[in-house]
gemmi code that builds the backbone of each chain (N, CA, C; Angstrom):
import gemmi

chains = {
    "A": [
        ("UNK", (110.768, 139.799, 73.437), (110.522, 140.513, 74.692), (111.766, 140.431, 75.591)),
        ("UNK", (112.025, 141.444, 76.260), (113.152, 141.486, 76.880), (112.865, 140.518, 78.377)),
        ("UNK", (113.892, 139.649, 78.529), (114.291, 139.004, 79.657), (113.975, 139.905, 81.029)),
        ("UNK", (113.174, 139.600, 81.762), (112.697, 140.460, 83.179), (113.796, 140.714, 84.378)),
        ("UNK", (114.565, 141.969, 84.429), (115.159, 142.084, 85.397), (114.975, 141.142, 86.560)),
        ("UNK", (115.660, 141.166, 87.688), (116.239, 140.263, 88.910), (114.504, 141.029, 89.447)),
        ("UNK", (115.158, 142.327, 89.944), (114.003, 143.004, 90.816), (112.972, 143.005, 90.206)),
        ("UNK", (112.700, 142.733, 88.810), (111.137, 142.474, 88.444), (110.922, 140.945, 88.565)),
        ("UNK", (111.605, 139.447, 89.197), (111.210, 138.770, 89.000), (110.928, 138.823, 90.991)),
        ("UNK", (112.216, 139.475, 91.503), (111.412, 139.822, 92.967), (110.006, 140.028, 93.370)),
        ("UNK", (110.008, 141.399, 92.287), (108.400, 142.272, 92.795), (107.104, 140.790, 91.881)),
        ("UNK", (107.231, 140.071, 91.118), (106.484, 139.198, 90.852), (106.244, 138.209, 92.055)),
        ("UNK", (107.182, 137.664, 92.431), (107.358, 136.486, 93.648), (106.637, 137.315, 94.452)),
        ("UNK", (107.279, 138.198, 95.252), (106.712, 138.726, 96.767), (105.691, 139.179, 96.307)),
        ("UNK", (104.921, 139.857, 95.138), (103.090, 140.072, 95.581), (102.294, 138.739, 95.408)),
        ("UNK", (102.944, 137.942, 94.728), (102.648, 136.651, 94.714), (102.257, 136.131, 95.969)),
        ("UNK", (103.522, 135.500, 96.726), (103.559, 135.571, 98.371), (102.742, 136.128, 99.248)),
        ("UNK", (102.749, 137.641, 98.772), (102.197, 138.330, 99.726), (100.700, 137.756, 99.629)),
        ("UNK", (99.722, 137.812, 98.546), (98.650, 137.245, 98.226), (98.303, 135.901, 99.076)),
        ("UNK", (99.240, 135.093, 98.773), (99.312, 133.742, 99.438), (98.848, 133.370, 101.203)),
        ("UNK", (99.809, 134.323, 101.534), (100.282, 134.680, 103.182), (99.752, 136.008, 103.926)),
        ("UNK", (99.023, 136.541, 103.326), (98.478, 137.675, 103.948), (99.861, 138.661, 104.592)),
        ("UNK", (101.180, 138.378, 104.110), (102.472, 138.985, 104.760), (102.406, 140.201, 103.844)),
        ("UNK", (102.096, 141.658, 104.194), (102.562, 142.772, 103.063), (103.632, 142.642, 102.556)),
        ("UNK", (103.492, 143.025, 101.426), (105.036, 143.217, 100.158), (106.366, 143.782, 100.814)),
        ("UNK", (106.139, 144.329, 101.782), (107.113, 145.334, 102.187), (107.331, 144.275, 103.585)),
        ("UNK", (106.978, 143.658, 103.802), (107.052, 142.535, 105.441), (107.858, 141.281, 104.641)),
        ("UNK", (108.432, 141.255, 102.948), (108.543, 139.934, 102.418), (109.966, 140.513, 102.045)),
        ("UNK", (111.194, 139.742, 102.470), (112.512, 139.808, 101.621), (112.983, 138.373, 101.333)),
        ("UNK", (114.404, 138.706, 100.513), (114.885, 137.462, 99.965), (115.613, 136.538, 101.075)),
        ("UNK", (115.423, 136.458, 101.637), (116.127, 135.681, 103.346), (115.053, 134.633, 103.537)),
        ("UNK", (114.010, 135.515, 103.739), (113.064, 133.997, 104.603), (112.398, 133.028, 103.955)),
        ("UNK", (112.409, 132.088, 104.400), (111.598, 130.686, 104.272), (110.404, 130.919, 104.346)),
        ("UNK", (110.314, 130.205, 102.572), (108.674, 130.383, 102.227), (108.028, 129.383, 103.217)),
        ("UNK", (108.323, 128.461, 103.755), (107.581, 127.718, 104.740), (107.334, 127.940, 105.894)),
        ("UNK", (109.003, 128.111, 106.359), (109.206, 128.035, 108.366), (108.827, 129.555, 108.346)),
        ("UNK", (109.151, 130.712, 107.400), (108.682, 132.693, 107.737), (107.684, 132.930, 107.568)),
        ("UNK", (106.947, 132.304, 106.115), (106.293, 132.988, 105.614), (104.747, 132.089, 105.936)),
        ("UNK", (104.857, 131.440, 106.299), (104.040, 129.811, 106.646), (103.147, 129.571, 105.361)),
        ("UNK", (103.751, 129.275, 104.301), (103.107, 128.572, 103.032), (103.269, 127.095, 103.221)),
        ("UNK", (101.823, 126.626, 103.126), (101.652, 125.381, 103.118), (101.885, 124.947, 101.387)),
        ("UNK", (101.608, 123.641, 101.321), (102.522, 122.712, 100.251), (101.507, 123.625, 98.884)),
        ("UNK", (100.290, 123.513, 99.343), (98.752, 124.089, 98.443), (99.919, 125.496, 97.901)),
        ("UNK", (99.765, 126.260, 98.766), (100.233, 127.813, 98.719), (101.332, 127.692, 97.578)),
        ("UNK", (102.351, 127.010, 97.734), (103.544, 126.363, 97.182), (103.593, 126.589, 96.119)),
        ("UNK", (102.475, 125.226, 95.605), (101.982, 125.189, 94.220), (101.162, 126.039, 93.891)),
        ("UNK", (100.235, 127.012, 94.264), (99.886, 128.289, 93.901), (100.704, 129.055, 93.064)),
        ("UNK", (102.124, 129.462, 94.075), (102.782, 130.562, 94.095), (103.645, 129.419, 91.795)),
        ("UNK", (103.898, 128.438, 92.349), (104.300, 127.643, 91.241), (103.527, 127.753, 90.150)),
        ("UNK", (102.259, 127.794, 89.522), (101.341, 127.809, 89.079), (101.251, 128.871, 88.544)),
        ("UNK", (101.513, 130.149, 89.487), (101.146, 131.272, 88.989), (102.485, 131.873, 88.136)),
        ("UNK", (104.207, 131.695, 88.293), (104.842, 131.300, 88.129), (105.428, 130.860, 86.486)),
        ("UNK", (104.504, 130.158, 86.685), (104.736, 129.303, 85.213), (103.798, 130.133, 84.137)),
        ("UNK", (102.607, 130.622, 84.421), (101.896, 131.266, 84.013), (102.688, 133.156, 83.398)),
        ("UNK", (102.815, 133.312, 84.619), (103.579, 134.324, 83.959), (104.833, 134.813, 83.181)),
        ("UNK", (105.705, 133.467, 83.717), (107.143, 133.456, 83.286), (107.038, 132.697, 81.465)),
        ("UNK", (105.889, 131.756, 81.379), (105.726, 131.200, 80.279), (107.139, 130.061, 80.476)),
        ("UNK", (106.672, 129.101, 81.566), (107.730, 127.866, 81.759), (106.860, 126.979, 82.565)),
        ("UNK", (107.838, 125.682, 82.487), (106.747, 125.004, 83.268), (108.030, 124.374, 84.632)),
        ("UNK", (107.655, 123.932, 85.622), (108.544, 124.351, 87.167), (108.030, 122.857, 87.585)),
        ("UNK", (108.571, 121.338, 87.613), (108.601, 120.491, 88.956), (108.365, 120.595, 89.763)),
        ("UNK", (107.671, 119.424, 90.918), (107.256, 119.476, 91.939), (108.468, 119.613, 92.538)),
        ("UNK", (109.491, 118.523, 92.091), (110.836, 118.313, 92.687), (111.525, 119.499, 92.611)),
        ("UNK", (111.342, 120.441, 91.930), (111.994, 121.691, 91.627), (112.020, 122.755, 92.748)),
        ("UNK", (110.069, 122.637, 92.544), (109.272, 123.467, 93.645), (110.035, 123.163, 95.075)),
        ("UNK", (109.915, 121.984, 95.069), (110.253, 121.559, 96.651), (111.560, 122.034, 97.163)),
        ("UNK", (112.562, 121.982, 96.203), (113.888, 122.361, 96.712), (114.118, 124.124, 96.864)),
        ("UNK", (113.073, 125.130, 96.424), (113.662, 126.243, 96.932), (112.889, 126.340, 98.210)),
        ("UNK", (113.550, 126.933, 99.059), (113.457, 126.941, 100.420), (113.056, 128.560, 100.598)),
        ("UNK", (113.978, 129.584, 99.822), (114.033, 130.892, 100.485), (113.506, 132.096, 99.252)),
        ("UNK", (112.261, 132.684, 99.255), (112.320, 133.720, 98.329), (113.540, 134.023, 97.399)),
        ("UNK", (114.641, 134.359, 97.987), (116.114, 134.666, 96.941), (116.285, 133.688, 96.137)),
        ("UNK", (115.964, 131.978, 96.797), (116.317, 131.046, 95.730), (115.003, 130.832, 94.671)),
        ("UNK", (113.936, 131.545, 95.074), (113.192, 131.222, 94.311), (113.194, 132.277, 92.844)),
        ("UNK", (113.922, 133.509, 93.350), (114.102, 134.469, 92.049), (115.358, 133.963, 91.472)),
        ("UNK", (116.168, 133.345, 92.021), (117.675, 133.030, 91.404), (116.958, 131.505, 90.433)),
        ("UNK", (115.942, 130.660, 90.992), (115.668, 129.605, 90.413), (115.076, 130.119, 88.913)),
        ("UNK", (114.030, 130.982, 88.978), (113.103, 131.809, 87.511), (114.184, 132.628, 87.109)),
        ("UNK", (115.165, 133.074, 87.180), (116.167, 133.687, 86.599), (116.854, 132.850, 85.489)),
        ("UNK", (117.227, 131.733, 86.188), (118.409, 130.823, 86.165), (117.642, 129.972, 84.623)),
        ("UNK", (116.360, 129.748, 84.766), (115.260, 128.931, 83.968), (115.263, 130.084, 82.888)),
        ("UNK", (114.910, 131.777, 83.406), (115.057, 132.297, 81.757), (115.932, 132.655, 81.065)),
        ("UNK", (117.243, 132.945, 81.362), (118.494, 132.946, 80.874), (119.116, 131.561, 79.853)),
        ("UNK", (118.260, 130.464, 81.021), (118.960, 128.827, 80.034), (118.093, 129.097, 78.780)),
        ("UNK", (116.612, 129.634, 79.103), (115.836, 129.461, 77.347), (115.609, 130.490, 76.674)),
        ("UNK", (116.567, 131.581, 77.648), (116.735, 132.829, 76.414), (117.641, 132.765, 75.458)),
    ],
    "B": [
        ("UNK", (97.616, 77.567, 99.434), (99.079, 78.344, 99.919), (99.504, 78.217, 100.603)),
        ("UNK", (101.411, 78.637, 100.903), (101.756, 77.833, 102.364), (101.461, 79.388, 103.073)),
        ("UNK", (102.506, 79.142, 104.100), (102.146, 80.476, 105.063), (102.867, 81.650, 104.164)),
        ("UNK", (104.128, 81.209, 103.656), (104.898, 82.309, 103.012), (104.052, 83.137, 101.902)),
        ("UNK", (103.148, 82.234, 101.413), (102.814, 82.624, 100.038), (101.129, 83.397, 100.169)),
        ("UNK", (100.987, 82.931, 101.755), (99.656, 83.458, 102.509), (99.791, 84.913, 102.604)),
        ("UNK", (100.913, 85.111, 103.429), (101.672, 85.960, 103.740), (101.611, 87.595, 102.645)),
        ("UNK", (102.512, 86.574, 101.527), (102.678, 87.727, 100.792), (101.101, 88.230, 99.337)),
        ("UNK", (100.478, 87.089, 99.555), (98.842, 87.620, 99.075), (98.648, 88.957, 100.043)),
        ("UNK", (98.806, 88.484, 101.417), (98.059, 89.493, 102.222), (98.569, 90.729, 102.439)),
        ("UNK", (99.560, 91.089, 102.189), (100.660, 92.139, 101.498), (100.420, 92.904, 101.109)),
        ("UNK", (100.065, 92.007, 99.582), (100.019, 92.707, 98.683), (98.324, 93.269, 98.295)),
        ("UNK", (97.544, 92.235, 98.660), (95.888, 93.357, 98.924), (95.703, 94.426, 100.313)),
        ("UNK", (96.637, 94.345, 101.138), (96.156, 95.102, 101.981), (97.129, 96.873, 101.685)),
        ("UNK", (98.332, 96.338, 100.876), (98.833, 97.600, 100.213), (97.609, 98.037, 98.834)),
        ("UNK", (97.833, 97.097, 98.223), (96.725, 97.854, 97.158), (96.124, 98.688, 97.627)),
        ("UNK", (94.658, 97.759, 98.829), (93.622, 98.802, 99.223), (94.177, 99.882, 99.894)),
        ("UNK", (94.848, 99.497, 101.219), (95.448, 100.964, 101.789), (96.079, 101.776, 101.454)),
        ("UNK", (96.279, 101.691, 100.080), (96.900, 103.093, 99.404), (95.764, 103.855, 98.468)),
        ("UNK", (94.692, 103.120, 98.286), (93.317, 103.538, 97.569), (92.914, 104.526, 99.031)),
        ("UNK", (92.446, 103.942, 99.855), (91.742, 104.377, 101.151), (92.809, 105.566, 101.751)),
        ("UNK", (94.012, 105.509, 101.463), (94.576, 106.945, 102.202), (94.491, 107.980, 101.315)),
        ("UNK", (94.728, 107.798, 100.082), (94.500, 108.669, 99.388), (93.478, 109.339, 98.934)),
        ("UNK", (91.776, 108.109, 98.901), (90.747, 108.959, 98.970), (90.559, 109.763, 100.765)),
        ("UNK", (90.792, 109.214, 101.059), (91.098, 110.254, 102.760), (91.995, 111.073, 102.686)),
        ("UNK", (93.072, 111.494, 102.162), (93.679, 112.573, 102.348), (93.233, 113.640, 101.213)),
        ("UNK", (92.739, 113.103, 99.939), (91.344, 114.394, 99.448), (90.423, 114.794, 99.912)),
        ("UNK", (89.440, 113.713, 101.051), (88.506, 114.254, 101.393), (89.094, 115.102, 102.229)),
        ("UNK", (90.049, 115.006, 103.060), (90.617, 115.537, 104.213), (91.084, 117.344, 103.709)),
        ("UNK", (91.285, 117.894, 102.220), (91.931, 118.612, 101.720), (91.319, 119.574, 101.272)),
        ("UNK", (91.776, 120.600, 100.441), (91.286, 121.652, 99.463), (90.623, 121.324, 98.186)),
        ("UNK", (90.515, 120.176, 97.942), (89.608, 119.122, 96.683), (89.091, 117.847, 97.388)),
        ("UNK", (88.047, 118.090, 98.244), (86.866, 117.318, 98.960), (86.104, 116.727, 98.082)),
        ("UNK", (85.776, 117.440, 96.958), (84.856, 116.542, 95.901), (85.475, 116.073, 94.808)),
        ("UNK", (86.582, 115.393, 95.313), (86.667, 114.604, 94.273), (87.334, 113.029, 94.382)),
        ("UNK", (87.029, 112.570, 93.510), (87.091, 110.817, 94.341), (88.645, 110.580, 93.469)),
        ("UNK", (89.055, 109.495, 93.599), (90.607, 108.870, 93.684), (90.143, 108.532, 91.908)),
        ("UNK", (89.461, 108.000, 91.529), (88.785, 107.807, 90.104), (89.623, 109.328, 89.421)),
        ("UNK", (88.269, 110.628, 89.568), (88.506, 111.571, 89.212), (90.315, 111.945, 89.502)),
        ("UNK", (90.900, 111.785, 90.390), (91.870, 112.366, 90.783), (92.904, 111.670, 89.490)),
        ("UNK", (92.717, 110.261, 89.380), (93.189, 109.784, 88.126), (92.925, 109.807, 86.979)),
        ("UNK", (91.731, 110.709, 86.503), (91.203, 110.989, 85.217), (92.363, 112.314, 85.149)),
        ("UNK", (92.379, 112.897, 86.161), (93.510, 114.354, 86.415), (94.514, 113.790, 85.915)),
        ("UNK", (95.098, 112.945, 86.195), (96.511, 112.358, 85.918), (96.534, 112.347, 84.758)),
        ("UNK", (95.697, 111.252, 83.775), (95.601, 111.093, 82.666), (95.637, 111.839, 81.687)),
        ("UNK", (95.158, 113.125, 82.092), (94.919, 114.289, 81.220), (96.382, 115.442, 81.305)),
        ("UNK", (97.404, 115.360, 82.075), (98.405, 115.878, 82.300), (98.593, 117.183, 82.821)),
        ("UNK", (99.581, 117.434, 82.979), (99.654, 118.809, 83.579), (99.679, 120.251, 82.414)),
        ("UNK", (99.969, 120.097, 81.404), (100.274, 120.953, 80.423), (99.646, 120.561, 79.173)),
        ("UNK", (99.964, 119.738, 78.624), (99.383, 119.211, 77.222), (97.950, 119.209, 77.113)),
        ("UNK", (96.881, 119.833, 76.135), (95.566, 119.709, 75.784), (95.689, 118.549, 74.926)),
        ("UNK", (95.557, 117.498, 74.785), (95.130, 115.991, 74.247), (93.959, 115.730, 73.784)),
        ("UNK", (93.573, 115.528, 73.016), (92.178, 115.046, 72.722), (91.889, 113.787, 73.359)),
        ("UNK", (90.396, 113.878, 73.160), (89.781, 113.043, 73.877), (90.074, 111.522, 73.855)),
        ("UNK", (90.401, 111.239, 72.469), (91.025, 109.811, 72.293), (92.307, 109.603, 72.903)),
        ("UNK", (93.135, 110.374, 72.571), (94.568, 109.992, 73.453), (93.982, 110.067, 74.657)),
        ("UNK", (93.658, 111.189, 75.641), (93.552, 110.736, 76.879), (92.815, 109.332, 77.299)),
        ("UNK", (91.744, 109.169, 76.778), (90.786, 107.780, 76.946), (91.743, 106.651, 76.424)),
        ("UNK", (93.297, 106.655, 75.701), (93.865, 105.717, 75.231), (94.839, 105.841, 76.519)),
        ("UNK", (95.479, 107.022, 77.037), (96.645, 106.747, 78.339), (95.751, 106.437, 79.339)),
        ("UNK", (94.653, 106.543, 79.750), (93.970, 106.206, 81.008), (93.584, 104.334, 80.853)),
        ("UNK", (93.679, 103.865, 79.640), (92.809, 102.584, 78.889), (91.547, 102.456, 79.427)),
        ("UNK", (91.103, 103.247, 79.245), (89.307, 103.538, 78.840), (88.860, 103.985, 77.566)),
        ("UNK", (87.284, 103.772, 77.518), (86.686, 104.314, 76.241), (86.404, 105.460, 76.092)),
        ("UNK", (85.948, 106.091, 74.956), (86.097, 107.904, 75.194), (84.870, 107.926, 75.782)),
        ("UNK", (83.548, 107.035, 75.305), (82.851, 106.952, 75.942), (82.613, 107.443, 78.206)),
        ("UNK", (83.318, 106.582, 78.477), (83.582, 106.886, 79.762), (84.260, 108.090, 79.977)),
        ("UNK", (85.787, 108.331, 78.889), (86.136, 109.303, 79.731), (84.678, 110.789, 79.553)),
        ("UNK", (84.065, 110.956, 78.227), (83.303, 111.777, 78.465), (82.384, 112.461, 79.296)),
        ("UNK", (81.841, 110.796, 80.460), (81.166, 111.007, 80.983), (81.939, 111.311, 82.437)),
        ("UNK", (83.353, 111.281, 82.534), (84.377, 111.772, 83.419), (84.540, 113.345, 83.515)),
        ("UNK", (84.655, 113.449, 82.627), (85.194, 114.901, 81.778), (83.971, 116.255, 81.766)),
        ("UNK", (82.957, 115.537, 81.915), (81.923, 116.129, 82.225), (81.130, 116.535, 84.033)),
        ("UNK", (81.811, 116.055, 84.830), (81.699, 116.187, 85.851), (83.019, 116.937, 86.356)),
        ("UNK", (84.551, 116.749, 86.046), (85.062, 117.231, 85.926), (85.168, 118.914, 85.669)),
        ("UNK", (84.963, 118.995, 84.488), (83.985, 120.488, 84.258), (83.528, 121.113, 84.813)),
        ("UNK", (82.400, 120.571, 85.698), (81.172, 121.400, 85.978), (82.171, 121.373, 87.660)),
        ("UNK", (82.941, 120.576, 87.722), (83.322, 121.343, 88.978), (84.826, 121.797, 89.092)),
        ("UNK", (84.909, 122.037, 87.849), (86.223, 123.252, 87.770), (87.591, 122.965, 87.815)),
        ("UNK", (88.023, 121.555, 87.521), (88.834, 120.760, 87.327), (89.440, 120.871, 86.002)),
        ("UNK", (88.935, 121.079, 85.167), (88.936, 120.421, 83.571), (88.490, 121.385, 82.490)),
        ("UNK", (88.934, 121.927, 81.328), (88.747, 122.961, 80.278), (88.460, 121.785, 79.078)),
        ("UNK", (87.480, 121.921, 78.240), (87.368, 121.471, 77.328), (87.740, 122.514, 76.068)),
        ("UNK", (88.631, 122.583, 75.169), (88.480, 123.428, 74.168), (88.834, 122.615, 72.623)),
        ("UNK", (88.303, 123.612, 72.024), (87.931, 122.843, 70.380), (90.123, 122.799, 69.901)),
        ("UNK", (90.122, 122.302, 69.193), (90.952, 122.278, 68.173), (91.147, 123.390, 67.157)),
        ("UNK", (92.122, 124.386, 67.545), (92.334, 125.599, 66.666), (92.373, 125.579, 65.099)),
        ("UNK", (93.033, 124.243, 64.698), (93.229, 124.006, 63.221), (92.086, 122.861, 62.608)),
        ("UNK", (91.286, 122.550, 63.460), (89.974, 121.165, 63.374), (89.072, 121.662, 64.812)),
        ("UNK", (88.063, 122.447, 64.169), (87.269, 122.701, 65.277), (86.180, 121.621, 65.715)),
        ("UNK", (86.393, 120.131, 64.816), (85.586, 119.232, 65.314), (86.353, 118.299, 65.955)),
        ("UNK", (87.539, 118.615, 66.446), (88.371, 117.718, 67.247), (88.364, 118.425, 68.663)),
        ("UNK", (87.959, 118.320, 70.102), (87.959, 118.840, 71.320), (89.253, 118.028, 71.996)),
        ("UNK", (89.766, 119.004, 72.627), (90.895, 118.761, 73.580), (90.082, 118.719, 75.165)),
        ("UNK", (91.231, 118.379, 75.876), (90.704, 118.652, 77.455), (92.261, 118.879, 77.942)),
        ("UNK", (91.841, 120.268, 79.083), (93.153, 120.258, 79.464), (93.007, 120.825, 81.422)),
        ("UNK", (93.488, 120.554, 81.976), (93.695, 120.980, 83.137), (93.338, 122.375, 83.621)),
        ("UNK", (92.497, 122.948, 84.664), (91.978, 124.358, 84.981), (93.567, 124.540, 85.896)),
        ("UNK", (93.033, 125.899, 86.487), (94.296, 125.803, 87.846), (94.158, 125.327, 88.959)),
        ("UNK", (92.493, 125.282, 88.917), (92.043, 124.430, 90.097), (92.757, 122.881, 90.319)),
        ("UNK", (92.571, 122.144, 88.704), (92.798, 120.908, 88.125), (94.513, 120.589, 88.393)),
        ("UNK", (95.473, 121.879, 88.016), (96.723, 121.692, 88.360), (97.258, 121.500, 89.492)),
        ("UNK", (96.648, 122.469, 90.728), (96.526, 122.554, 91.877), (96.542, 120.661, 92.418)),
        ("UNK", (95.383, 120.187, 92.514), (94.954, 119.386, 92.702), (95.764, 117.824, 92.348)),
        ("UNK", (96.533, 118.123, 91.109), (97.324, 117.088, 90.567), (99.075, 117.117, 91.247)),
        ("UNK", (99.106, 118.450, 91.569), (100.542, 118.757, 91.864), (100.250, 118.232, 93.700)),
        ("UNK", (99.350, 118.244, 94.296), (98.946, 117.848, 95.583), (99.215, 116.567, 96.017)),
        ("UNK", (98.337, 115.566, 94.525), (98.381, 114.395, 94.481), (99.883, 113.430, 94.232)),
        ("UNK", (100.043, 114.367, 93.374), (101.729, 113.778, 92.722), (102.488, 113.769, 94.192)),
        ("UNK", (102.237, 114.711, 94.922), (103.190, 115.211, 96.285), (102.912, 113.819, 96.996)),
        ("UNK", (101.544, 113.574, 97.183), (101.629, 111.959, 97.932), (102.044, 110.819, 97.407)),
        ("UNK", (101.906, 110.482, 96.061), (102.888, 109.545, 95.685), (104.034, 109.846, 96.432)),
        ("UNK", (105.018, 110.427, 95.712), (106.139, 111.196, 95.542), (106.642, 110.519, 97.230)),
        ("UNK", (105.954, 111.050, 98.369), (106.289, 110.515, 99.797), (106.278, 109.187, 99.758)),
        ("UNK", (105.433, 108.738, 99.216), (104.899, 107.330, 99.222), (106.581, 106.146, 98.701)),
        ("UNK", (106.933, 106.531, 97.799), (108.046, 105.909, 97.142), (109.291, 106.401, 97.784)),
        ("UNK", (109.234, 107.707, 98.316), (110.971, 108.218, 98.887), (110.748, 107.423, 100.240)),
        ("UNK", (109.426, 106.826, 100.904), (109.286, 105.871, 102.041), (109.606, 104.599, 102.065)),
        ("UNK", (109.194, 104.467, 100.401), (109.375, 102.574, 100.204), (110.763, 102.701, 100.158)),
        ("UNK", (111.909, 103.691, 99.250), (113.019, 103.583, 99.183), (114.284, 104.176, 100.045)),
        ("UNK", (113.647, 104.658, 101.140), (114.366, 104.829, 102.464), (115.441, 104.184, 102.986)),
        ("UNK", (114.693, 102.732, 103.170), (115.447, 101.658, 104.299), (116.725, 101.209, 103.069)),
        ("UNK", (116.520, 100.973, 101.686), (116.956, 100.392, 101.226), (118.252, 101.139, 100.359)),
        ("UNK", (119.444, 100.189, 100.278), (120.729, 100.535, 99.693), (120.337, 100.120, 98.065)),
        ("UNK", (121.647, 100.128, 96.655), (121.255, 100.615, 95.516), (120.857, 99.171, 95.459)),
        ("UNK", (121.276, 97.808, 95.741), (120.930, 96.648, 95.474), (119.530, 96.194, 95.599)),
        ("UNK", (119.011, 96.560, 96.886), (117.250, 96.642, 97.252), (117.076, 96.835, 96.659)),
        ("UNK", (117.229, 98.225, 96.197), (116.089, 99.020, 95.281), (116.133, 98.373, 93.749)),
        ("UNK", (117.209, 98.121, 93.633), (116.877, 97.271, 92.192), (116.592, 96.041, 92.028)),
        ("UNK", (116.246, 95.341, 93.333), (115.845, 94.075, 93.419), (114.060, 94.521, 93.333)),
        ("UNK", (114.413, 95.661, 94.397), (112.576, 95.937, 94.180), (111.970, 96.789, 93.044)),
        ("UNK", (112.663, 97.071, 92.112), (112.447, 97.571, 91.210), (112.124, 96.302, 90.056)),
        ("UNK", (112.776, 95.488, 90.142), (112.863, 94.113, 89.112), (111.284, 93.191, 89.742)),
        ("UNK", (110.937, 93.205, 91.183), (110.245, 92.513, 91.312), (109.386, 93.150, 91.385)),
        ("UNK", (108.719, 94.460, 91.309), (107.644, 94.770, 90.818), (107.274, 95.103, 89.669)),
        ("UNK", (108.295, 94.772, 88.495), (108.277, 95.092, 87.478), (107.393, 93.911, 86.871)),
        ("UNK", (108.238, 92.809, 87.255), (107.581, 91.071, 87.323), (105.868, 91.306, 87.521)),
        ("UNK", (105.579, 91.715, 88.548), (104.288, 91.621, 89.303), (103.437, 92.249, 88.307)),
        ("UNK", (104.483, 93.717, 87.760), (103.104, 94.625, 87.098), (102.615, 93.389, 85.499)),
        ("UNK", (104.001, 93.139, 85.383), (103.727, 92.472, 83.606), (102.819, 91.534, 83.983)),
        ("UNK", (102.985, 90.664, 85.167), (102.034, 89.479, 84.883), (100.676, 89.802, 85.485)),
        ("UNK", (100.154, 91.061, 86.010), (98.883, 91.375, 86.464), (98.617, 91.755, 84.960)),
        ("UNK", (99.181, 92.826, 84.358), (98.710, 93.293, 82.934), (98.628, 92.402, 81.911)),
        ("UNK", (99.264, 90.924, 82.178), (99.403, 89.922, 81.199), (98.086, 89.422, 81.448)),
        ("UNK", (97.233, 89.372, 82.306), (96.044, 88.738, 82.774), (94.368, 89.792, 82.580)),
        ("UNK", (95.265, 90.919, 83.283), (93.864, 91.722, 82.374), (93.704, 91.853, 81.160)),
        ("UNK", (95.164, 92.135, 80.462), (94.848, 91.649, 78.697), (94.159, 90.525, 78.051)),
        ("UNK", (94.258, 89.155, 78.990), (93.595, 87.892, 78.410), (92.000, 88.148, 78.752)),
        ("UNK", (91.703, 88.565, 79.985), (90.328, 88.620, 80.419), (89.457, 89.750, 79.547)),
        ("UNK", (90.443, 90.951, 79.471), (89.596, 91.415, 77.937), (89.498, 91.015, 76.512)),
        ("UNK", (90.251, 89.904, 76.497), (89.778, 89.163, 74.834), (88.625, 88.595, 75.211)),
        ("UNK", (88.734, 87.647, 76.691), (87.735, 87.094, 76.687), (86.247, 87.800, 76.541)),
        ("UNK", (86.273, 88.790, 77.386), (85.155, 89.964, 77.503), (84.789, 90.152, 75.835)),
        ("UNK", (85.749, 90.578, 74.792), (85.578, 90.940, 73.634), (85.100, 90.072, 72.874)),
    ],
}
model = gemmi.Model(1)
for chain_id, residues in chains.items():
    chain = gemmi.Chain(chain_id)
    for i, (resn, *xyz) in enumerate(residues, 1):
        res = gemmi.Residue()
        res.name, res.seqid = resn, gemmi.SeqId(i, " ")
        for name, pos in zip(("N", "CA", "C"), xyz):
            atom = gemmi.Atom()
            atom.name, atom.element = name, gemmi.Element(name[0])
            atom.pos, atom.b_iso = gemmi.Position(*pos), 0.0
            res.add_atom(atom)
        chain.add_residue(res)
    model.add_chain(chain)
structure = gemmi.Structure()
structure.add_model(model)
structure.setup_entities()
């Protein structure tokens, strides 16, 4: 199966998010803080992680989880993870 | 005991319990209300990914399968826990984590997780490996003692 474009691992994250946060898809870019913008609590976090792993077919650290801060790092993080095990 | 040795008894039971008691309070307090610090460690046992059968898990938790069954079964019914057969031995059952169950473990792990980046805060690399050595001491000779008290039991 082909490796998922950048903007398809975007449009995965932000309806993800959006689900999470009640923020529409179109109210979500790669800039803001899934915490301090988007107000995902730690639960939400691991949701968005969960669901994540599920679809990407990987499995993602708490310690992992914890360190992306911003939507962009969170598609550069699932990028970065399918490229190393493609 | 003298005072020093008073001292550090009282330490060390009032950490034990108060880390039992915050943690069943910060589940009840949470998004997994029903479930007790027991269950929350039957979660552990059973892992985040791996389906295990029932014996390994009842062997990493050191319980009988007996018990864990009757764990695993409450578990279940409240949406924690997947039981499924063995694809290549359909008389061998696994148990593996719901998303509810993952949820719930990745929550828990998060309070440890604070719990230890707190103990190892104050301290430079020497502390920490002093306190790493002396609770290492503590764990062997508590486990050296429940091992004797279950021969005796046996």
């Amino acid at each position: 199966m082909p490796e998922p474009t950048r903007t398809e691992v975007l449009k995965e994250i932000t309806s993800t998010i959006s689900r999470l946060s009640n923020v529409p898809e179109a109210g979500i870019n790669e800039t803001q803080l899934l915490i301090a913008d988007l107000k995902l609590d730690s639960l939400a976090i691991y949701e968005l992680v969960v669901d994540l792993e599920e679809r990407f077919g990987m499995q993602i650290s708490n310690e992992d989880a914890e360190g992306l801060e911003t939507v962009g790092e969170a598609v550069d993080y699932i990028q970065r993870r399918l490229s190393e095990a493609g | 005991m003298n005072d020093q040795e008073s001292h550090i008894n009282d330490l060390l039971l009032e950490i034990f319990e108060n880390i039992l008691v915050t943690e069943q309070k910060a589940l009840r307090r949470g998004s997994f209300s029903d479930l007790s610090i027991a269950e929350m460690h039957t979660l552990e046992g059973i892992g985040l990914y791996d389906a295990h059968t029932m014996s390994e898990t009842a062997a990493r938790l050191e319980i009988t399968t007996g018990t864990l069954t009757v764990a695993v079964d409450k578990l279940v019914k409240k949406g924690y826990v997947d039981r499924l057969r063995d694809e290549a031995d359909r008389r061998i059952v696994r148990v593996k984590l719901t998303r509810k169950g993952k949820l719930a473990y990745r929550l828990h792990m998060k309070f440890h997780t604070l719990l230890v980046e707190r103990l190892l805060l104050p301290l430079d690399e020497q502390g920490r490996a002093t306190l790493i050595r002396t609770l290492e001491t503590i764990d062997s000779f508590v486990r050296e003692q429940y091992r004797r008290y279950n021969l005796t039991e046996d």
